[in-house]
FIDOTOR-28747 format. One record per residue (C-alpha): residue number from 1; residue in one letter; x, y, z. Coordinates in pm, 1 decimal, decimal comma. Example, Ala and Ser with C-alpha at 12.3 -4.5 7.8 and 13.67 -1.06 7.14 Angstrom:
2
1	a	1230,0	-450,0	780,0
2	s	1367,0	-106,0	714,0
***
This chain:
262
1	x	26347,5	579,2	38885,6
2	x	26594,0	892,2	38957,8
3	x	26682,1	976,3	38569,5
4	x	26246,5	1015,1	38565,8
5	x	26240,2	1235,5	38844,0
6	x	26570,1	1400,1	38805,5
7	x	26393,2	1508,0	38455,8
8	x	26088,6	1632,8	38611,5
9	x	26328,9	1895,3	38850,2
10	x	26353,1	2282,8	38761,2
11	x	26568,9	2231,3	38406,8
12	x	26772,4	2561,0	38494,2
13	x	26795,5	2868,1	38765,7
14	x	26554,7	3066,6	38577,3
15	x	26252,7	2925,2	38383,7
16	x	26040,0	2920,5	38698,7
17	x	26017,1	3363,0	38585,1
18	x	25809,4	3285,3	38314,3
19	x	25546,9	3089,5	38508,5
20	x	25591,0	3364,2	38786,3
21	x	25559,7	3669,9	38497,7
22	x	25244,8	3477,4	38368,3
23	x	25053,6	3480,2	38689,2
24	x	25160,6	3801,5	38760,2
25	x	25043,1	3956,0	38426,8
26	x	24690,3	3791,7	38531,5
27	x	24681,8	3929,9	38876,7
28	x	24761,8	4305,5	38807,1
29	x	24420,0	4344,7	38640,2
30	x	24243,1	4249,8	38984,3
31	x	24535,0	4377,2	39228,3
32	x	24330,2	4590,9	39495,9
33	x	24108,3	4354,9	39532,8
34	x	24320,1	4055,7	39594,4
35	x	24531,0	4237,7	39861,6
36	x	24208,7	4342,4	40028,2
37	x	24027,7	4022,3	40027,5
38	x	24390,8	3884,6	40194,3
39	x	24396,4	4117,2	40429,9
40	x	24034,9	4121,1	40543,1
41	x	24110,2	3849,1	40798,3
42	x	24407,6	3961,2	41009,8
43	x	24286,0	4307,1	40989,7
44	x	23929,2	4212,5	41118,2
45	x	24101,9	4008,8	41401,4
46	x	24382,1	4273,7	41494,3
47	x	24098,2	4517,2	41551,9
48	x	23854,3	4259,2	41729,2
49	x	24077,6	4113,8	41934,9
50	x	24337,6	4400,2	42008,5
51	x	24070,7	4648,4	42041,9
52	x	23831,4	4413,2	42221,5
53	x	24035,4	4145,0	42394,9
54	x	24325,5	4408,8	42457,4
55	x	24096,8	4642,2	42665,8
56	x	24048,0	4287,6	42904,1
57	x	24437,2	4111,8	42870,3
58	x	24607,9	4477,7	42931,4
59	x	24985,8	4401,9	42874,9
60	x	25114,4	4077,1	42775,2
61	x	25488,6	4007,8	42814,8
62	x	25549,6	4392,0	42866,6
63	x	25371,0	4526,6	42600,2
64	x	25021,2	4616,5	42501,1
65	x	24807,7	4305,7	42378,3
66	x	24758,8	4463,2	41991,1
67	x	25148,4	4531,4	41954,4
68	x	25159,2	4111,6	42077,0
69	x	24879,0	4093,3	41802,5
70	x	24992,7	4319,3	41541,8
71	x	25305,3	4073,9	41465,7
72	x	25097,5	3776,7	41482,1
73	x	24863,5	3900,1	41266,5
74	x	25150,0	3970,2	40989,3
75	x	25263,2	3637,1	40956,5
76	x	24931,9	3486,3	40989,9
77	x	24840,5	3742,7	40684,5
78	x	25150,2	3584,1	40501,0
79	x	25053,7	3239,3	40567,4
80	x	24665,0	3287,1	40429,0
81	x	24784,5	3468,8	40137,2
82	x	25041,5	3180,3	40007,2
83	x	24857,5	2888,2	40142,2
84	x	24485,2	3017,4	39924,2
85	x	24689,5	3094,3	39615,2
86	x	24817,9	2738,1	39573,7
87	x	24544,0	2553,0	39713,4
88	x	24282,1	2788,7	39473,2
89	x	24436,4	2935,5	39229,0
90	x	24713,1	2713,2	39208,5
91	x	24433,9	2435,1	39171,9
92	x	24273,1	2592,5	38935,0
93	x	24553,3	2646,7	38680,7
94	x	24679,0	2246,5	38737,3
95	x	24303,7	2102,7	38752,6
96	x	24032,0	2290,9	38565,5
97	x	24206,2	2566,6	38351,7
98	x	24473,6	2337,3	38202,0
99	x	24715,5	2606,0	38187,8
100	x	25004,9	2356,3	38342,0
101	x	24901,3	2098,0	38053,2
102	x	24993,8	2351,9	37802,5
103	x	25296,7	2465,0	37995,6
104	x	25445,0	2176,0	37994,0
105	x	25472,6	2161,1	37586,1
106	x	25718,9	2407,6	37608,2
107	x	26044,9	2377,9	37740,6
108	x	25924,4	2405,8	38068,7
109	x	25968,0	2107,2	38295,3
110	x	25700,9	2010,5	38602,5
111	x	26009,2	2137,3	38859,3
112	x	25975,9	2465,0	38670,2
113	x	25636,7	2555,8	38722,9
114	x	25624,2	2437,0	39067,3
115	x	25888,9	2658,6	39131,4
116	x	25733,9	2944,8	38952,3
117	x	25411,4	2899,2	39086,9
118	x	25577,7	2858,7	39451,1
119	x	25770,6	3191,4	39421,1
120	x	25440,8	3353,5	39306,6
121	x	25297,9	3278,9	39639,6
122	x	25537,7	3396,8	39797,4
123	x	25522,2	3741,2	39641,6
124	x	25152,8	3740,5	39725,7
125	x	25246,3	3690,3	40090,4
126	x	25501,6	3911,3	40076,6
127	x	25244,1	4133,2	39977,1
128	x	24996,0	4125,2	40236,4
129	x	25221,2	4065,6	40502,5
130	x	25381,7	4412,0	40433,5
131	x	25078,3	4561,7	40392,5
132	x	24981,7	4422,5	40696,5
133	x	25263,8	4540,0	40892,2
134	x	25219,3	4901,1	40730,8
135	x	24837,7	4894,1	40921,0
136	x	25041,8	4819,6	41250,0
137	x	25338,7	5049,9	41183,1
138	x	25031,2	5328,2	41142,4
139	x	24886,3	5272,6	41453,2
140	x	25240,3	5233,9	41629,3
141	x	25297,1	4904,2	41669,5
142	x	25622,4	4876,7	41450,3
143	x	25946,9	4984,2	41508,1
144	x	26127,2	5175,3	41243,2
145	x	26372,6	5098,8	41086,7
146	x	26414,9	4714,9	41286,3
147	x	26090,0	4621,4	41125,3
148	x	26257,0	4594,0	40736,1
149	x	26439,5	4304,6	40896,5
150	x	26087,2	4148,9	40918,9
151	x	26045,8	4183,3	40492,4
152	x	26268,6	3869,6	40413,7
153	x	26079,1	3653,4	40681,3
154	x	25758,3	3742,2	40587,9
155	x	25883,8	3616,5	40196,2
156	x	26070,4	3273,4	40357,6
157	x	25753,0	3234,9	40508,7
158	x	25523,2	3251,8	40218,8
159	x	25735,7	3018,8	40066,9
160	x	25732,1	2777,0	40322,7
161	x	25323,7	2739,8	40312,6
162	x	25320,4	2772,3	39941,1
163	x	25542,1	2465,0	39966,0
164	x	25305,1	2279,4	40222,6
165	x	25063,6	2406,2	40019,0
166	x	25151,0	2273,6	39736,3
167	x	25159,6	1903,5	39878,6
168	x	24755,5	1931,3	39915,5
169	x	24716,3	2028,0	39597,0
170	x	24909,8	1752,3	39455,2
171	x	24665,8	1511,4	39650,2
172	x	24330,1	1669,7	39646,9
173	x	24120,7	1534,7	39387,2
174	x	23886,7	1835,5	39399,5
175	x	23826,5	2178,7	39593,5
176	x	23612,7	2043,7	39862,1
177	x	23926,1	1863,7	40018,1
178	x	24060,4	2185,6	40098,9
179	x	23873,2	2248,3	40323,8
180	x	23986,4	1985,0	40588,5
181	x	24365,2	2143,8	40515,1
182	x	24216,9	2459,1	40653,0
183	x	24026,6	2374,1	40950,3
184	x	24229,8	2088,2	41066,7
185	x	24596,2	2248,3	40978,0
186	x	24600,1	2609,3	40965,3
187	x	24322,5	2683,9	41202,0
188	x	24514,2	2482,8	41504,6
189	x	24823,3	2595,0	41404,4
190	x	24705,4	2969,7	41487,1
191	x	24643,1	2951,0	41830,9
192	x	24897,2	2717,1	41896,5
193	x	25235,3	2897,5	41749,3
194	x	25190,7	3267,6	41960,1
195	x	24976,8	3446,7	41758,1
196	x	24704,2	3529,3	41951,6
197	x	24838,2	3438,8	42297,1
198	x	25192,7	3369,5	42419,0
199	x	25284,2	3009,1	42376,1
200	x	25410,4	2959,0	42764,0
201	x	25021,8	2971,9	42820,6
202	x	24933,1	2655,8	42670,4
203	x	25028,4	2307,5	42882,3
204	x	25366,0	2144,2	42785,5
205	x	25284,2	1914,3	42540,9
206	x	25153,8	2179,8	42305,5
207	x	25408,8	2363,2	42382,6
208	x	25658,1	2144,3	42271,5
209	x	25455,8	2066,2	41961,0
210	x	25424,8	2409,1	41848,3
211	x	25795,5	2444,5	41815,8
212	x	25748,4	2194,8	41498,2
213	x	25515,5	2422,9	41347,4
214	x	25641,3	2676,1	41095,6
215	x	25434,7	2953,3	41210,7
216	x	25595,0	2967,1	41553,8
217	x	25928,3	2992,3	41377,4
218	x	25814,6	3275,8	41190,3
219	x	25634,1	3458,0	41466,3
220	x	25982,4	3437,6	41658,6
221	x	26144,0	3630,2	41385,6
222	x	25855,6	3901,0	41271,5
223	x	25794,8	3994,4	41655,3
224	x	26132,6	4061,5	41766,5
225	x	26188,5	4278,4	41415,2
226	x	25892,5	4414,1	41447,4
227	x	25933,9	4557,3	41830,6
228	x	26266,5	4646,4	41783,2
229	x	26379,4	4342,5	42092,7
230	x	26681,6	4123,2	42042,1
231	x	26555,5	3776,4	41921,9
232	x	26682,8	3434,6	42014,2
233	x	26731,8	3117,2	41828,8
234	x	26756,5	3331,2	41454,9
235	x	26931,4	3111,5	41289,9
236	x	26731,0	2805,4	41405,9
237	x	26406,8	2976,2	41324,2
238	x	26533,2	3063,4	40945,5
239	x	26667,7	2709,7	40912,9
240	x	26328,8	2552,7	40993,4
241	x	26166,6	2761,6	40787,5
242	x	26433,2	2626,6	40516,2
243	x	26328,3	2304,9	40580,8
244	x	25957,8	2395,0	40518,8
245	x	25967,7	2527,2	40174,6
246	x	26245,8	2233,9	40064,3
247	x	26159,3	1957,7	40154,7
248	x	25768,6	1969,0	40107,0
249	x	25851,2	2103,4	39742,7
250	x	26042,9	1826,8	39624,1
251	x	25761,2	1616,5	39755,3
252	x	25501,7	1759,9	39601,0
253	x	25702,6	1786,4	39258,0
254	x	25692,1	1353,0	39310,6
255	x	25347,6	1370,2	39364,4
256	x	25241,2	1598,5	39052,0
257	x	25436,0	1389,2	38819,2
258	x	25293,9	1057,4	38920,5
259	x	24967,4	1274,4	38921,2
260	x	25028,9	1452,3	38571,6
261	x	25238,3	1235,7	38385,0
262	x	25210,0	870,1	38522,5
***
């Protein structure tokens, strides 16, 4: 049972660039318009909300509501970016393009294109979330030069919902599924992980739950970076993060190859 997984694992450090250069060679033709249609969604709520809401809320935890919302709104921008390339295009390239199927009569191994295809979402996030932080760096709301510190953690967590990602599209048998991943993961995890509102307003029991969520952990990094304020808990926040893009990749490599090659 290990010797067929074990052979289904990234064969080397570097094969995953070729699935990576691939998808990358196919995005450049319709760049702009992916980065806009990422960022339409945190950009539309940083101006609804910060504008809108802000002019109500005032100041929340010493600062003005859109600076709270401007960091948010970067990792949030991160997470859609990664999570709709692997549950879309990802999907696509497994399921109804075929392009894995002929991948994988090269010397590329399953592990390999997971990877690559993982570390492609991750640019993507990287992406938007630094074009996302740009917009709030324009209107003020980043602090130069603390707010590179945010660049790696916006990457980690693109990564991390790539990887969770990744898991759904291993089990979905067809796009409509997705859609239940959205509204019943990601939407819930927004409000409840600080984006919007400081977590110390909800009771304690989501409190405590949203420490398990890998946006909070990601929020608790960007902000800090982003506001130029000494952060707590760094190295817990990275490691959980860790954790995220691990563990749910080696899952999801078990569950394409019982998927793809059973």
């Amino acid at each position: 049972m290990w010797k067929r997984y074990a052979a289904v694992l990234p064969a080397n450090p570097w094969n995953w660039i070729a699935v990576w250069r691939r998808n990358y060679m196919a995005w450049k033709k319709a760049a702009i318009a992916s980065i806009l249609g990422n960022l339409a969604e945190p950009v539309t709520s940083l101006f609804g909300l910060g504008f809108g809401l802000g002019a109500m809320v005032g100041r929340v935890d010493g600062i003005p509501y859109v600076a709270f919302l401007a960091a948010g709104m970067v990792a949030t921008s991160a997470m859609i970016s990664a999570t709709f390339e692997t549950i879309h295009a990802t999907f696509a390239r497994m399921h109804a393009k075929r392009t894995w199927e002929s991948a994988l009569c090269t010397q590329l191994t399953l592990g390999d294109i997971v990877l690559g295809e993982l570390a492609w979402a991750a640019s993507k996030a990287l992406l938007a979330g630094t074009a996302m932080m740009l917009v709030a760096a324009t209107m003020g709301f980043a602090s130069w030069p603390s707010v590179l510190f945010a660049l790696p953690v916006i990457a980690l967590t693109g990564f991390a919902f790539a990887s969770l990602a990744m898991i759904v599209t291993a089990l979905a048998p067809s796009y409509d599924y997705f859609i239940f991943y959205q509204t019943l993961f990601l939407t819930p995890m927004l409000f409840l992980s600080g984006a919007v509102f400081p977590v110390s307003q909800l009771p304690d029991i989501f409190q405590k739950l949203s420490h398990l969520l890998p946006l909070s952990h990601s929020i608790e990094l960007i902000r800090p970076a982003m506001l130029d304020r000494p952060g707590g808990g760094v190295a817990l926040h990275i490691s959980a993060l860790c954790i995220f893009a691990v563990m749910p990749f080696f899952l999801s490599v078990g569950l394409l190859r019982r998927r793809l090659m059973s």
